[in-house]
CHARMM-style PDB file with segment names, atoms N, HN, CA, C and O in Angstrom:
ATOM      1  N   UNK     1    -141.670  34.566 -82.594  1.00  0.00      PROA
ATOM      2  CA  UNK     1    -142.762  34.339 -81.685  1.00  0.00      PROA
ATOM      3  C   UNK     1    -142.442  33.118 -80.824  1.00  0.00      PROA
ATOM      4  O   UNK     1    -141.822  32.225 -81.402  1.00  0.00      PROA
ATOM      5  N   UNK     2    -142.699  32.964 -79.780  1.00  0.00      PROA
ATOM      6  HN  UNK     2    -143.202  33.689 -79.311  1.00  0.00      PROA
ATOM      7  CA  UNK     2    -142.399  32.215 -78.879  1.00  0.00      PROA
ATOM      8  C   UNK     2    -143.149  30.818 -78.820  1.00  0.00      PROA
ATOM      9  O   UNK     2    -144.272  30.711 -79.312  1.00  0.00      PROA
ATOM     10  N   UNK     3    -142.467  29.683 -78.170  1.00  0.00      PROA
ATOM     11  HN  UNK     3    -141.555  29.770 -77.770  1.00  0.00      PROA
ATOM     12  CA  UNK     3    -143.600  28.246 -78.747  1.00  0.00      PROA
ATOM     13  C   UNK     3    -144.706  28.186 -77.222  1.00  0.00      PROA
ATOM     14  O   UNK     3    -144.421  28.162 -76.025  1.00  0.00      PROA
ATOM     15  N   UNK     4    -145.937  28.178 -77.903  1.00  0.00      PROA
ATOM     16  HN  UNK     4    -146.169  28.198 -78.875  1.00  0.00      PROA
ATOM     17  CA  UNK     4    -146.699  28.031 -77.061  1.00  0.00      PROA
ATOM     18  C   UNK     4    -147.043  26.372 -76.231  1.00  0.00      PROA
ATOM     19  O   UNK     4    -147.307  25.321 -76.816  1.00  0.00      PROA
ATOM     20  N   UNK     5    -146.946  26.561 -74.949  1.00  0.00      PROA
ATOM     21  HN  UNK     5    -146.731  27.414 -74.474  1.00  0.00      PROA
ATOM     22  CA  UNK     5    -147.269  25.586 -73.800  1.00  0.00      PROA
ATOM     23  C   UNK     5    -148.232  25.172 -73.629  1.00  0.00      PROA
ATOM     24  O   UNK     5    -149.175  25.959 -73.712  1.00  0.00      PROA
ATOM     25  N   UNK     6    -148.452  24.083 -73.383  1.00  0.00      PROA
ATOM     26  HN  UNK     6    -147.686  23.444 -73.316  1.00  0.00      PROA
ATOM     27  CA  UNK     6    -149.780  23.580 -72.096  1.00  0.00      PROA
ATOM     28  C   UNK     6    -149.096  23.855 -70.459  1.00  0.00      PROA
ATOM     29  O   UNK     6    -148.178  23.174 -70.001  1.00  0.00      PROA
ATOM     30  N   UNK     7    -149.512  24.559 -70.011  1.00  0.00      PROA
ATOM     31  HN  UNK     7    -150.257  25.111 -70.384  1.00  0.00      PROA
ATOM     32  CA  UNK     7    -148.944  24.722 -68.853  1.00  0.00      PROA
ATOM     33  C   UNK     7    -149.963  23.553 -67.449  1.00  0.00      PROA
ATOM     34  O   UNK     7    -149.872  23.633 -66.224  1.00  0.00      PROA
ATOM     35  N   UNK     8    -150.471  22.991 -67.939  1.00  0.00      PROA
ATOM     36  HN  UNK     8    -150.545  22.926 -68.934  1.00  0.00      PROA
ATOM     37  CA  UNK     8    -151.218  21.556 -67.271  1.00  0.00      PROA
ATOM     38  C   UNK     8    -150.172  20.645 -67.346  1.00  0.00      PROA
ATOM     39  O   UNK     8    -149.737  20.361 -66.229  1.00  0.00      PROA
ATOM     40  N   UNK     9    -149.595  20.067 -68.303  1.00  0.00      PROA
ATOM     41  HN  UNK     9    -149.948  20.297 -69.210  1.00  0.00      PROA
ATOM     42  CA  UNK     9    -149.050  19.577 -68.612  1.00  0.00      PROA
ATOM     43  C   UNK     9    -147.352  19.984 -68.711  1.00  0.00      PROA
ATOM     44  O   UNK     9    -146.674  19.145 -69.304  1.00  0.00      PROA
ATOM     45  N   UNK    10    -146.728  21.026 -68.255  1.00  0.00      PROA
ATOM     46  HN  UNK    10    -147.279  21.707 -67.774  1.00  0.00      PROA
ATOM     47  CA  UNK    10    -145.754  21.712 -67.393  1.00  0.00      PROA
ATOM     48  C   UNK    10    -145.393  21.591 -66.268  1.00  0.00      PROA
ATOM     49  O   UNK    10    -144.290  21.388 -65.761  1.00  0.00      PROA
ATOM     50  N   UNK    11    -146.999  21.811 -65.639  1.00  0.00      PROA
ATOM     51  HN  UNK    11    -147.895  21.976 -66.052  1.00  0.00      PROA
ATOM     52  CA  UNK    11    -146.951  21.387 -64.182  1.00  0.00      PROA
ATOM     53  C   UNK    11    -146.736  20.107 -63.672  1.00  0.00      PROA
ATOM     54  O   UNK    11    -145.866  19.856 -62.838  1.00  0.00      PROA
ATOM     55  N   UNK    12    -147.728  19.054 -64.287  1.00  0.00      PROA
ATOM     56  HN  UNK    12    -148.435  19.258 -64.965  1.00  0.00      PROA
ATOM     57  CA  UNK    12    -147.587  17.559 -64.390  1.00  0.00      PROA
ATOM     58  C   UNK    12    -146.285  17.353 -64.756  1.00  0.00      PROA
ATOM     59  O   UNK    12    -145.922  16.399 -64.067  1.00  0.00      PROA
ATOM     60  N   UNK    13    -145.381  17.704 -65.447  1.00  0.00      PROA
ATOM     61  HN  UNK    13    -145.676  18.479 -66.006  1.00  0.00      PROA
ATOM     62  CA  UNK    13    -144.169  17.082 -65.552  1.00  0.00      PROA
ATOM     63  C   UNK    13    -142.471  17.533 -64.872  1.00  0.00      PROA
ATOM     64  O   UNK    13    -141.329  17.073 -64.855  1.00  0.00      PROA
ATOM     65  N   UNK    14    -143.396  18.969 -64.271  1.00  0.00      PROA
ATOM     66  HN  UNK    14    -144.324  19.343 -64.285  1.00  0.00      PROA
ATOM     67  CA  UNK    14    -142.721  19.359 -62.926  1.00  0.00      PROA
ATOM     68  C   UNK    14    -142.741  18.106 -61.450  1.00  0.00      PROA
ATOM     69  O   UNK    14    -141.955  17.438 -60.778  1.00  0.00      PROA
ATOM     70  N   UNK    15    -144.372  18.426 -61.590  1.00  0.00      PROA
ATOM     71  HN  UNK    15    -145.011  18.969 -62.136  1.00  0.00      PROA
ATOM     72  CA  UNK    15    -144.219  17.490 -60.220  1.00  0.00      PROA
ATOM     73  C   UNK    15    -143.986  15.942 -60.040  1.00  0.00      PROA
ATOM     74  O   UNK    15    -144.019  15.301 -58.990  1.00  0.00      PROA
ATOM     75  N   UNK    16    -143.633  15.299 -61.894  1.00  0.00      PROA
ATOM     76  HN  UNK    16    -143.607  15.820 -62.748  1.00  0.00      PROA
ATOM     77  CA  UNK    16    -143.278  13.907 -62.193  1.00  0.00      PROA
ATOM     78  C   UNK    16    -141.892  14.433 -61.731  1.00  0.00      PROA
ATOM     79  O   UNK    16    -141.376  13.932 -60.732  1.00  0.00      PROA
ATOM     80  N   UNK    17    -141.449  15.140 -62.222  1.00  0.00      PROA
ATOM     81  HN  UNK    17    -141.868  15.547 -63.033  1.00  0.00      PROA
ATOM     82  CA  UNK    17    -139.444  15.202 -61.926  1.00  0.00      PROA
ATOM     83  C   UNK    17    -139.439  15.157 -60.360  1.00  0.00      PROA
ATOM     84  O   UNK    17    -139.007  14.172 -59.761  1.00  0.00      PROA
ATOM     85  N   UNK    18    -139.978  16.352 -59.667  1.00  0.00      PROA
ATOM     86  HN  UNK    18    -140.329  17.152 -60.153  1.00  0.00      PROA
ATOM     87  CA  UNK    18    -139.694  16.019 -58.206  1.00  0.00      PROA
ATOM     88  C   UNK    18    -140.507  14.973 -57.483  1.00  0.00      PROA
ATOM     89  O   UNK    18    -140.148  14.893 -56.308  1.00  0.00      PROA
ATOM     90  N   UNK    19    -141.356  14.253 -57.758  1.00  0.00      PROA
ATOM     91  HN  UNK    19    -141.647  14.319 -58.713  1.00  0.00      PROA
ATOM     92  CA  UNK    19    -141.909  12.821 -57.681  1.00  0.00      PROA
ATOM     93  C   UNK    19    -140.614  11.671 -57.729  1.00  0.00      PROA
ATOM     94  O   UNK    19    -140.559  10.768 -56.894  1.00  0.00      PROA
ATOM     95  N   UNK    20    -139.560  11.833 -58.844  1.00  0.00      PROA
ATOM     96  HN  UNK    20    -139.605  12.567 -59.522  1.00  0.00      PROA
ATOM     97  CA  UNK    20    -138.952  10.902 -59.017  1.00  0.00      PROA
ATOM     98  C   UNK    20    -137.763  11.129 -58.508  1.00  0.00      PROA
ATOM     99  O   UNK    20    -137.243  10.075 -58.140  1.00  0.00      PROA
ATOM    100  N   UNK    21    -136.848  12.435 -58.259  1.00  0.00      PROA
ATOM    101  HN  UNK    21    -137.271  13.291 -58.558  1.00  0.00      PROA
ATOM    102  CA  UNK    21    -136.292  12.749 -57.080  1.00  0.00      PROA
ATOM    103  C   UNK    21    -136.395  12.475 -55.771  1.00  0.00      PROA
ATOM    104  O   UNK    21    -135.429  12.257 -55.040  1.00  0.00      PROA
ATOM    105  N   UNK    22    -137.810  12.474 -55.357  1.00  0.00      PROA
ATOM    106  HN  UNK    22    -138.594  12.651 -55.951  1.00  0.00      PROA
ATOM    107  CA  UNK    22    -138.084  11.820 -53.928  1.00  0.00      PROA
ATOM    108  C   UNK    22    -137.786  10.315 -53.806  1.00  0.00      PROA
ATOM    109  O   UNK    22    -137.196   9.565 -53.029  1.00  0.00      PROA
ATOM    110  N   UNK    23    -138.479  10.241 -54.951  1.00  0.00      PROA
ATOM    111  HN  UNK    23    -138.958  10.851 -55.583  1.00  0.00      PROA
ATOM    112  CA  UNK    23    -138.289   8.570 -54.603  1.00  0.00      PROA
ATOM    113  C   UNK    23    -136.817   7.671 -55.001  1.00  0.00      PROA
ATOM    114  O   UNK    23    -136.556   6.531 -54.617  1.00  0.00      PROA
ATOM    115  N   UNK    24    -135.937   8.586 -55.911  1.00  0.00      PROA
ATOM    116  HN  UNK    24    -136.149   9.512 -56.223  1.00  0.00      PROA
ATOM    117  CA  UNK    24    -134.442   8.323 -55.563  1.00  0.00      PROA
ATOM    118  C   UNK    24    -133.730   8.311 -54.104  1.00  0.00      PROA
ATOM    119  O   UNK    24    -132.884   7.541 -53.650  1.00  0.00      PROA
ATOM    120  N   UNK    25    -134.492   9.647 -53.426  1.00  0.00      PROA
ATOM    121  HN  UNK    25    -135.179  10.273 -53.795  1.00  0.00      PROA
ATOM    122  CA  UNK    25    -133.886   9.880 -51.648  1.00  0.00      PROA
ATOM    123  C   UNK    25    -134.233   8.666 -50.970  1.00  0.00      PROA
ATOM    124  O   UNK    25    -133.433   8.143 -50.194  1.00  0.00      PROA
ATOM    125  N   UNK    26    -135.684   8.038 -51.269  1.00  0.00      PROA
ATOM    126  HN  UNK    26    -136.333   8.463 -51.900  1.00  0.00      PROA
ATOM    127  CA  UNK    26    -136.303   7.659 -50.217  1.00  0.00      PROA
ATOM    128  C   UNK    26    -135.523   6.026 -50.483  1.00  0.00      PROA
ATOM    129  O   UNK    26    -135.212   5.490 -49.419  1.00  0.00      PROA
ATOM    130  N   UNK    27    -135.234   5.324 -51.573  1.00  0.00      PROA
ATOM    131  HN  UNK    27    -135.486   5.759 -52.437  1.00  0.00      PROA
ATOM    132  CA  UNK    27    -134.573   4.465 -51.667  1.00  0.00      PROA
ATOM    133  C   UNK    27    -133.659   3.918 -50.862  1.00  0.00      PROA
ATOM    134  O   UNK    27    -133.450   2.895 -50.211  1.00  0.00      PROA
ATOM    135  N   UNK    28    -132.730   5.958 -51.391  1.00  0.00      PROA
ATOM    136  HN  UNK    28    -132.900   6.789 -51.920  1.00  0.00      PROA
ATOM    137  CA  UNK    28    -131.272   5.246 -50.742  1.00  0.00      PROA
ATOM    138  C   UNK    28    -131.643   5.317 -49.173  1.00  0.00      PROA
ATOM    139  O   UNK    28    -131.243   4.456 -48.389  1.00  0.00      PROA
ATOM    140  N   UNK    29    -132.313   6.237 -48.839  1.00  0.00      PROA
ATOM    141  HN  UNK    29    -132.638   6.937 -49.475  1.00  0.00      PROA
ATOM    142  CA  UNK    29    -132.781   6.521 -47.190  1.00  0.00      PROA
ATOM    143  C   UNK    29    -133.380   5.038 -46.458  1.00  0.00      PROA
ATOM    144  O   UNK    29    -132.724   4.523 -45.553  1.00  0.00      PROA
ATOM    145  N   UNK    30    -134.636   4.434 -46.922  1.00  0.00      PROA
ATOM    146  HN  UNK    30    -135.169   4.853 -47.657  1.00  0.00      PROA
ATOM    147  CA  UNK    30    -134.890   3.227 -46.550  1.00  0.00      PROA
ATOM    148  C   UNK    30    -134.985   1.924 -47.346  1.00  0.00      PROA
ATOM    149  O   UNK    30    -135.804   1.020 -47.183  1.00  0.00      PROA
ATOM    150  N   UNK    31    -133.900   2.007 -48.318  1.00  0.00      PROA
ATOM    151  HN  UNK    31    -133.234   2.741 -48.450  1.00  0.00      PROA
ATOM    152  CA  UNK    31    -134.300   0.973 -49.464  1.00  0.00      PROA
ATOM    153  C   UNK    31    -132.843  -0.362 -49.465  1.00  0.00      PROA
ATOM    154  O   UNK    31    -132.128  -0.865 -50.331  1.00  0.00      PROA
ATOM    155  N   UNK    32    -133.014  -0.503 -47.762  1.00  0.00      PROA
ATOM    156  HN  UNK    32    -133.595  -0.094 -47.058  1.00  0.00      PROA
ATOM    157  CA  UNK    32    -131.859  -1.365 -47.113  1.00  0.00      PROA
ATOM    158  C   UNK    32    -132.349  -2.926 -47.305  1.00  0.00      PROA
ATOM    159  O   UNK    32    -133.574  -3.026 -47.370  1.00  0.00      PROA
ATOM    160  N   UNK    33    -131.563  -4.258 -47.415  1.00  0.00      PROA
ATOM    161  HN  UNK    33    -130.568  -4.177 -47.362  1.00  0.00      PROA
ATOM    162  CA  UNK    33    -132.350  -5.391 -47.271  1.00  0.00      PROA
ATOM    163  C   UNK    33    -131.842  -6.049 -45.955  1.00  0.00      PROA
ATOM    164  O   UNK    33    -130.672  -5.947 -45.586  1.00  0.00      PROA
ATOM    165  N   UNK    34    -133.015  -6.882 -45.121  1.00  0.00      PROA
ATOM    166  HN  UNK    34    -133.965  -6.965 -45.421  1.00  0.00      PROA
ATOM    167  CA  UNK    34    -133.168  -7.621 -44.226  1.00  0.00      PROA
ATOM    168  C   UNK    34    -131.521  -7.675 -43.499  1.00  0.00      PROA
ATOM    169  O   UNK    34    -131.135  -7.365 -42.372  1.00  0.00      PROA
ATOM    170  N   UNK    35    -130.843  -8.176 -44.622  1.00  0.00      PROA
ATOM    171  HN  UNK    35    -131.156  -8.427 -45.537  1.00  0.00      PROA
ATOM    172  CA  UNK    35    -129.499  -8.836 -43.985  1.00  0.00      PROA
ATOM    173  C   UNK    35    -128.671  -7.614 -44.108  1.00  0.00      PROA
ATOM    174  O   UNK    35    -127.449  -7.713 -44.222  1.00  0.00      PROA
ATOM    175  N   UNK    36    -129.221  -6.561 -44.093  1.00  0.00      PROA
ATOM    176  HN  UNK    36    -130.213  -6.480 -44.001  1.00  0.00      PROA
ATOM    177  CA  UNK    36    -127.829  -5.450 -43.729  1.00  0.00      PROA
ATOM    178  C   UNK    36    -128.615  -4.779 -42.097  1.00  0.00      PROA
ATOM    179  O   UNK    36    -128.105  -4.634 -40.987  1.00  0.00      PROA
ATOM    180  N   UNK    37    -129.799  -4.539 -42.515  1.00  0.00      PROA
ATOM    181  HN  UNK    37    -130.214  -4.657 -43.417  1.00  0.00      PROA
ATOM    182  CA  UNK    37    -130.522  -4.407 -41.048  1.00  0.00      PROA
ATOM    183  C   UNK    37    -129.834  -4.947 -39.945  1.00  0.00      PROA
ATOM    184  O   UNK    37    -129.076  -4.390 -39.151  1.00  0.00      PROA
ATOM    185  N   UNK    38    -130.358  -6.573 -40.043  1.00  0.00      PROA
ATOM    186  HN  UNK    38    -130.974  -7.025 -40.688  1.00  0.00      PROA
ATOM    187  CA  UNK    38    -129.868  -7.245 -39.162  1.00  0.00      PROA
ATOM    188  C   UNK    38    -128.352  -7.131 -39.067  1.00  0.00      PROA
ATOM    189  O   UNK    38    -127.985  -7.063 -37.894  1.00  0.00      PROA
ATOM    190  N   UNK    39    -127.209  -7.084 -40.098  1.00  0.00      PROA
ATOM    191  HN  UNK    39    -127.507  -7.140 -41.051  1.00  0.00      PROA
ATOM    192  CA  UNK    39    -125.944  -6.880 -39.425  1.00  0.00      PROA
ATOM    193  C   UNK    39    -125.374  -5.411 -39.008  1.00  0.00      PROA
ATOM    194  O   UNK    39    -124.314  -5.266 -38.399  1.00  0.00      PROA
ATOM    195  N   UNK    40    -126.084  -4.514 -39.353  1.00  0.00      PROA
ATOM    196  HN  UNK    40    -126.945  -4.632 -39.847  1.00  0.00      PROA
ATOM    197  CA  UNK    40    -126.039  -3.096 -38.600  1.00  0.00      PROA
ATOM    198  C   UNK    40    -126.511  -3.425 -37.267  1.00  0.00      PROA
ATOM    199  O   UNK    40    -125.820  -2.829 -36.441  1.00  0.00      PROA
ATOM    200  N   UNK    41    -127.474  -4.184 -36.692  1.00  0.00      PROA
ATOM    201  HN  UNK    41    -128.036  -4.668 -37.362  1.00  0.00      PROA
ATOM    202  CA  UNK    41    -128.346  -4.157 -35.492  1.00  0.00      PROA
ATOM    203  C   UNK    41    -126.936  -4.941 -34.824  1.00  0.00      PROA
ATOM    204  O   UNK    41    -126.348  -4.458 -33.857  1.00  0.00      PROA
ATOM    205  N   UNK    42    -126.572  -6.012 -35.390  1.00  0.00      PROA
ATOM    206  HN  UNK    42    -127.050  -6.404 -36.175  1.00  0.00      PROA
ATOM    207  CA  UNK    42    -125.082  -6.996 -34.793  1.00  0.00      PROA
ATOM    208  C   UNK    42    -124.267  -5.889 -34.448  1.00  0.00      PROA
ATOM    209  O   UNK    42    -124.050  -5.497 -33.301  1.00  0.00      PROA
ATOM    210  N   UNK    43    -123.864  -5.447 -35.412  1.00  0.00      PROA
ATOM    211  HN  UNK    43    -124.040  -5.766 -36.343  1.00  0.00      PROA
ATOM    212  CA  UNK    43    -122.709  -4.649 -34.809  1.00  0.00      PROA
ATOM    213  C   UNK    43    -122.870  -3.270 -34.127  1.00  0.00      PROA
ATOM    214  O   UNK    43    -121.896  -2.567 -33.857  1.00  0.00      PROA
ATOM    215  N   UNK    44    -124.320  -2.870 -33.826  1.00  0.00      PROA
ATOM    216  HN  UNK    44    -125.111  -3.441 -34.045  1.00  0.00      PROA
ATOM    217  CA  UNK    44    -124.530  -2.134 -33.072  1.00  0.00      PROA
ATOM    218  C   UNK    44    -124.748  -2.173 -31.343  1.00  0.00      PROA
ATOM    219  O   UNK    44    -124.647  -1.461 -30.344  1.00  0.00      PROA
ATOM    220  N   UNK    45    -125.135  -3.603 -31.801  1.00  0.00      PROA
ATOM    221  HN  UNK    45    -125.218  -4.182 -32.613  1.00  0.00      PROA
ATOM    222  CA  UNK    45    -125.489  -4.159 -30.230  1.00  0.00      PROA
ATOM    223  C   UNK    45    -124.050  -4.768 -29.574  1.00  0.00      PROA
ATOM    224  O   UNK    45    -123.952  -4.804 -28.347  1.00  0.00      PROA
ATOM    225  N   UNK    46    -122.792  -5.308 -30.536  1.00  0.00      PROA
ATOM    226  HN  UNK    46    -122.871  -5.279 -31.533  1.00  0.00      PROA
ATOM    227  CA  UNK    46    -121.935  -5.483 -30.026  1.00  0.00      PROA
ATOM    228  C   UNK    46    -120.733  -4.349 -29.713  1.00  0.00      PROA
ATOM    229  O   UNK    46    -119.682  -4.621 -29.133  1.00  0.00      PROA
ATOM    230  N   UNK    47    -121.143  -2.891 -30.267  1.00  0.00      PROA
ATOM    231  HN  UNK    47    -121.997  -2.670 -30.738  1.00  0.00      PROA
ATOM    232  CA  UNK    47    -120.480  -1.831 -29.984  1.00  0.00      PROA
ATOM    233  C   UNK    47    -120.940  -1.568 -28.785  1.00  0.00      PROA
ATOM    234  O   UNK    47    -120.004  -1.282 -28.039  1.00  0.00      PROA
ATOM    235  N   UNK    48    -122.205  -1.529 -28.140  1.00  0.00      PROA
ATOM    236  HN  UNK    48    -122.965  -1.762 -28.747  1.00  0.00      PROA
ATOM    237  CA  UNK    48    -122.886  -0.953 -27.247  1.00  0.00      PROA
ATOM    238  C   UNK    48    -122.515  -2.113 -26.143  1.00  0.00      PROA
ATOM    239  O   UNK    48    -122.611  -1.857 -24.943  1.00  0.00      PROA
ATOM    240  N   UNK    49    -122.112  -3.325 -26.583  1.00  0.00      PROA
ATOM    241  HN  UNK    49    -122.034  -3.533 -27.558  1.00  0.00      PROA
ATOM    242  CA  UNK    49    -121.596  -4.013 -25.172  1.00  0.00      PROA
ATOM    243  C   UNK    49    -120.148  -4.221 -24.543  1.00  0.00      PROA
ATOM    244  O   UNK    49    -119.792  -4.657 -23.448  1.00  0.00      PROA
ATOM    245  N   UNK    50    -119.205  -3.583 -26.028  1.00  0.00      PROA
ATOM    246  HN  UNK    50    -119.493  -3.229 -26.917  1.00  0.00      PROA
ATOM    247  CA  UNK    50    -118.146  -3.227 -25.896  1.00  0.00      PROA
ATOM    248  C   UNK    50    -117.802  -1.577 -24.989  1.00  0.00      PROA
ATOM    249  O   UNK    50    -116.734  -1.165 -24.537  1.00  0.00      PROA
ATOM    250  N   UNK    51    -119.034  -1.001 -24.983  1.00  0.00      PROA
ATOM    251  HN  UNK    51    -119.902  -1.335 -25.351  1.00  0.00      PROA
ATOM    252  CA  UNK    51    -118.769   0.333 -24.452  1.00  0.00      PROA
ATOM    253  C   UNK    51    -119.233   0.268 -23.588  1.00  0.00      PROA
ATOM    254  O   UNK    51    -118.723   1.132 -22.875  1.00  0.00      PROA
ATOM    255  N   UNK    52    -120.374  -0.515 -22.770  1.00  0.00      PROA
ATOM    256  HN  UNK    52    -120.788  -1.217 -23.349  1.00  0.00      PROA
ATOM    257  CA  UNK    52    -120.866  -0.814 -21.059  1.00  0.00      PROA
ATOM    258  C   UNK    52    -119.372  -1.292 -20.863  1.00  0.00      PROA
ATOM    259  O   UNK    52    -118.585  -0.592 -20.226  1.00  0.00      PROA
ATOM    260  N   UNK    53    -118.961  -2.615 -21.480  1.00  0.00      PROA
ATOM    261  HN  UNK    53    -119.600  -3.183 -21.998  1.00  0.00      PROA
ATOM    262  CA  UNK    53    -117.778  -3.356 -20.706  1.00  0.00      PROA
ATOM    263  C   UNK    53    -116.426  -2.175 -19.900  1.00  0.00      PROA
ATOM    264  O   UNK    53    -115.824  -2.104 -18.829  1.00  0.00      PROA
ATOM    265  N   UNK    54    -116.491  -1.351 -21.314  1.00  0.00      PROA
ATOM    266  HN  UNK    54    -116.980  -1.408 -22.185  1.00  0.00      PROA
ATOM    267  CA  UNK    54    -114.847  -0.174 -20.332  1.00  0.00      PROA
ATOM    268  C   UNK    54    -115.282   0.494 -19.263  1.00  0.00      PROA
ATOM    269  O   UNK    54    -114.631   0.784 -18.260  1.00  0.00      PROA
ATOM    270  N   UNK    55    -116.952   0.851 -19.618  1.00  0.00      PROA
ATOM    271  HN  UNK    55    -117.481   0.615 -20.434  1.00  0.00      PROA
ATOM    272  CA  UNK    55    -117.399   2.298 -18.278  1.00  0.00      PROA
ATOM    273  C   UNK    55    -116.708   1.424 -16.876  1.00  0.00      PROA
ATOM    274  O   UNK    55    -116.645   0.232 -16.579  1.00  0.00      PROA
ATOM    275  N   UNK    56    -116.184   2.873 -16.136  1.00  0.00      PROA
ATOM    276  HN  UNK    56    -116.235   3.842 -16.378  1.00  0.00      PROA
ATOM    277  CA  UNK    56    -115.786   2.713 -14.956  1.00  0.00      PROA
ATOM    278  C   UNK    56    -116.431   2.891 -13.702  1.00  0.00      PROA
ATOM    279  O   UNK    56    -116.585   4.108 -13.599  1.00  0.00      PROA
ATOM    280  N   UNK    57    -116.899   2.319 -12.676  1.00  0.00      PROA
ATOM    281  HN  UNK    57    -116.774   1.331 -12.760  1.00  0.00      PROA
ATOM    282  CA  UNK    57    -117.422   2.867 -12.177  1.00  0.00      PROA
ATOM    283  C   UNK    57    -116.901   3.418 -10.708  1.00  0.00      PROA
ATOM    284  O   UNK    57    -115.914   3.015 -10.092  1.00  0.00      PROA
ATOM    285  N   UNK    58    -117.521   4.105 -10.445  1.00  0.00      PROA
ATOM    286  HN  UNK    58    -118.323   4.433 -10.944  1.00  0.00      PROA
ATOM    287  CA  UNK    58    -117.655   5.183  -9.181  1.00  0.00      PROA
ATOM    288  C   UNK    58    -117.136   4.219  -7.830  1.00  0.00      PROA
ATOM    289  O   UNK    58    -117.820   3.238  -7.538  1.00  0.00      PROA
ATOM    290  N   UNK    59    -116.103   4.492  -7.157  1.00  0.00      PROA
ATOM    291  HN  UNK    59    -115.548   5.289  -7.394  1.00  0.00      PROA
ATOM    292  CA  UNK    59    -115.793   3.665  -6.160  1.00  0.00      PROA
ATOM    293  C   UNK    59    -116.214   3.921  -5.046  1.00  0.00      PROA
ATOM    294  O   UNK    59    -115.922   5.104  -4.870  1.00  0.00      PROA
ATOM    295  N   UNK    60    -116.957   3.373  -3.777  1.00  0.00      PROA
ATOM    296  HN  UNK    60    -117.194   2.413  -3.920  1.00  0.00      PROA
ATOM    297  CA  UNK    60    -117.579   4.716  -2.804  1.00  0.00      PROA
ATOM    298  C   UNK    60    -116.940   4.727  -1.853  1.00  0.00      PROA
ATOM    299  OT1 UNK    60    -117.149   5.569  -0.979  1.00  0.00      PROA
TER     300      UNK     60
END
């Protein structure tokens, strides 16, 4: 005979597992500190002034 469930309590520990899956994603997704921000933003803003500097422009 088969072991009988609470299926309340199935569900609840379904939606604890993918509860705690999300919040593994959401970590790595926004769970950055201050000083990597800011040196991603550095070296984004100094890529972006390295790539105005080569554009060529249009001679008329």
């Amino acid at each position: 005979m088969a072991d009988v469930i609470n299926l309340n309590k199935a569900r609840k520990a379904r939606a604890r597992a993918t509860g705690k899956q999300s919040a593994v994603e959401n970590r790595a997704k926004f769970g950055r500190t201050g000083a990597d921000r800011s040196l991603e933003a550095a070296r984004k803003a100094r890529a972006d002034a390295a790539l105005d500097g080569a554009k060529l422009t249009p001679e008329d």
